[in-house]
ROKOL-128760 format. One record per residue (C-alpha): residue number from 1; y, x, z negated; residue in three letters. Coordinates in nm, 4 decimals, decimal comma, m for minus. Example, Ala and Ser with C-alpha at 12.3 -4.5 7.8 and 13.67 -1.06 7.14 Angstrom:
2
<pos:1&c2:m0,4500&c1:1,2300&c3:m0,7800&code:ALA>
<pos:2&c2:m0,1060&c1:1,3670&c3:m0,7140&code:SER>
***
This chain:
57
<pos:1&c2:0,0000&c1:0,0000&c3:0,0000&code:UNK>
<pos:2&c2:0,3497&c1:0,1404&c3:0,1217&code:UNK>
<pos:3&c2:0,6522&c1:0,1946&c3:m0,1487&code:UNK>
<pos:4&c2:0,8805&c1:m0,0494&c3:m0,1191&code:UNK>
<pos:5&c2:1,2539&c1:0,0647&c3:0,0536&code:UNK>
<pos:6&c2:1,4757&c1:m0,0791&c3:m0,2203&code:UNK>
<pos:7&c2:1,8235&c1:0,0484&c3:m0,0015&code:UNK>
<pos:8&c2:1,6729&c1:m0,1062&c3:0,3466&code:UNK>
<pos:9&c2:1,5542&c1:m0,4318&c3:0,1254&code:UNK>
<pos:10&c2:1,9112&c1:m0,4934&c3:0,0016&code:UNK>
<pos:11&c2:2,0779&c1:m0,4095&c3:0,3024&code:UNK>
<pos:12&c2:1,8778&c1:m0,6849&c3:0,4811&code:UNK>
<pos:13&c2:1,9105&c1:m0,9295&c3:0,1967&code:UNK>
<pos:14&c2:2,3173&c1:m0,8782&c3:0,2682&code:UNK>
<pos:15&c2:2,2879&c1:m0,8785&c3:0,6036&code:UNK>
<pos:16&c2:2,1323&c1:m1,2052&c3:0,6043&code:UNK>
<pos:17&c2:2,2890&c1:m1,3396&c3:0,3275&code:UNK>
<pos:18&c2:2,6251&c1:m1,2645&c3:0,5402&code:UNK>
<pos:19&c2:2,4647&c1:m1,4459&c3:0,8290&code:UNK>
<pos:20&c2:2,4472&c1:m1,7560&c3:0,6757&code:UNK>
<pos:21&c2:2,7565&c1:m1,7230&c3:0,5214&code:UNK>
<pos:22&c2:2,9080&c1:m1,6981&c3:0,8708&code:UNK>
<pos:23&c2:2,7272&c1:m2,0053&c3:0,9843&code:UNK>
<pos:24&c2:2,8911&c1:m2,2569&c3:0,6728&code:UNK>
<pos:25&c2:3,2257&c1:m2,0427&c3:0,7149&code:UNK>
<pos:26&c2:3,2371&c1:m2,1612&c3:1,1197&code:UNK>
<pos:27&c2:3,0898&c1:m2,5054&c3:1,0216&code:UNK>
<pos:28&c2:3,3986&c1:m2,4967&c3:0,7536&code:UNK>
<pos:29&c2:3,6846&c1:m2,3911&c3:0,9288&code:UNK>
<pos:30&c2:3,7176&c1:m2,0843&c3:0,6764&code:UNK>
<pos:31&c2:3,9142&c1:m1,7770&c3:0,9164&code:UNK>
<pos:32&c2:3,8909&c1:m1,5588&c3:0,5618&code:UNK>
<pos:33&c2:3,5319&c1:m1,6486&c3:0,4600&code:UNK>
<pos:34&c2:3,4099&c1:m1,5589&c3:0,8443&code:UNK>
<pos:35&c2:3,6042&c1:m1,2131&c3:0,8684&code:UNK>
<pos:36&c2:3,4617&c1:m1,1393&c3:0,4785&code:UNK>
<pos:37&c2:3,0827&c1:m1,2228&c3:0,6529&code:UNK>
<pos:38&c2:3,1407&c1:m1,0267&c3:0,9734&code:UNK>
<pos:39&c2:3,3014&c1:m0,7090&c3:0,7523&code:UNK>
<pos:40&c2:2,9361&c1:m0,7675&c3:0,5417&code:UNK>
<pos:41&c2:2,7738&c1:m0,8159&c3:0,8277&code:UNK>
<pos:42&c2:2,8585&c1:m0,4577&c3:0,9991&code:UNK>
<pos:43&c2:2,8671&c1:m0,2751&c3:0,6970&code:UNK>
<pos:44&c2:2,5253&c1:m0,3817&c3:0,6139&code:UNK>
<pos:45&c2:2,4151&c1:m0,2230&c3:0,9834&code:UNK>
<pos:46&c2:2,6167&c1:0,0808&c3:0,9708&code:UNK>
<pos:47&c2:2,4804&c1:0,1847&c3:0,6348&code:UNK>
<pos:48&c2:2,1143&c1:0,0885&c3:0,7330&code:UNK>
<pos:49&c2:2,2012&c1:0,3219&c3:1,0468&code:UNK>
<pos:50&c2:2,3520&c1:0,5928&c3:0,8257&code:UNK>
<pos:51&c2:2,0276&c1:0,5735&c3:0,5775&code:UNK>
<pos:52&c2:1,8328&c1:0,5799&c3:0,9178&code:UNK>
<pos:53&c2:1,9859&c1:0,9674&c3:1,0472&code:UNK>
<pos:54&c2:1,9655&c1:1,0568&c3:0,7026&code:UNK>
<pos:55&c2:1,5666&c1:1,0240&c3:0,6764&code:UNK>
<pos:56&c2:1,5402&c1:1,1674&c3:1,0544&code:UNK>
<pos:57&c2:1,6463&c1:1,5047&c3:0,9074&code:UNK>
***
């Protein structure tokens, strides 16, 4: 059985978490909530793509 990734398991709990979010902000008319989601949305990516080059080392 493999270790669990706790940084890659977080990072995909935000990044869907920020997915949703996006969804109910759109369905809400919420500019601020939407831009918060798509900020959480790329950071989430970047640092799983950071973590990513990191390991490749």
């Amino acid at each position: 059985m493999k270790q669990i990734n706790w940084s890659y398991l977080i990072l995909a709990v935000i990044a869907a978490l920020s997915t949703a979010s996006f969804g109910i902000a759109v369905a809400e008319r919420s500019i601020l909530i939407a831009v918060c989601c798509a900020l959480g949305l790329g950071f989430s990516f970047a640092a799983a793509r950071r973590l990513r080059s990191r390991s490749g080392q």
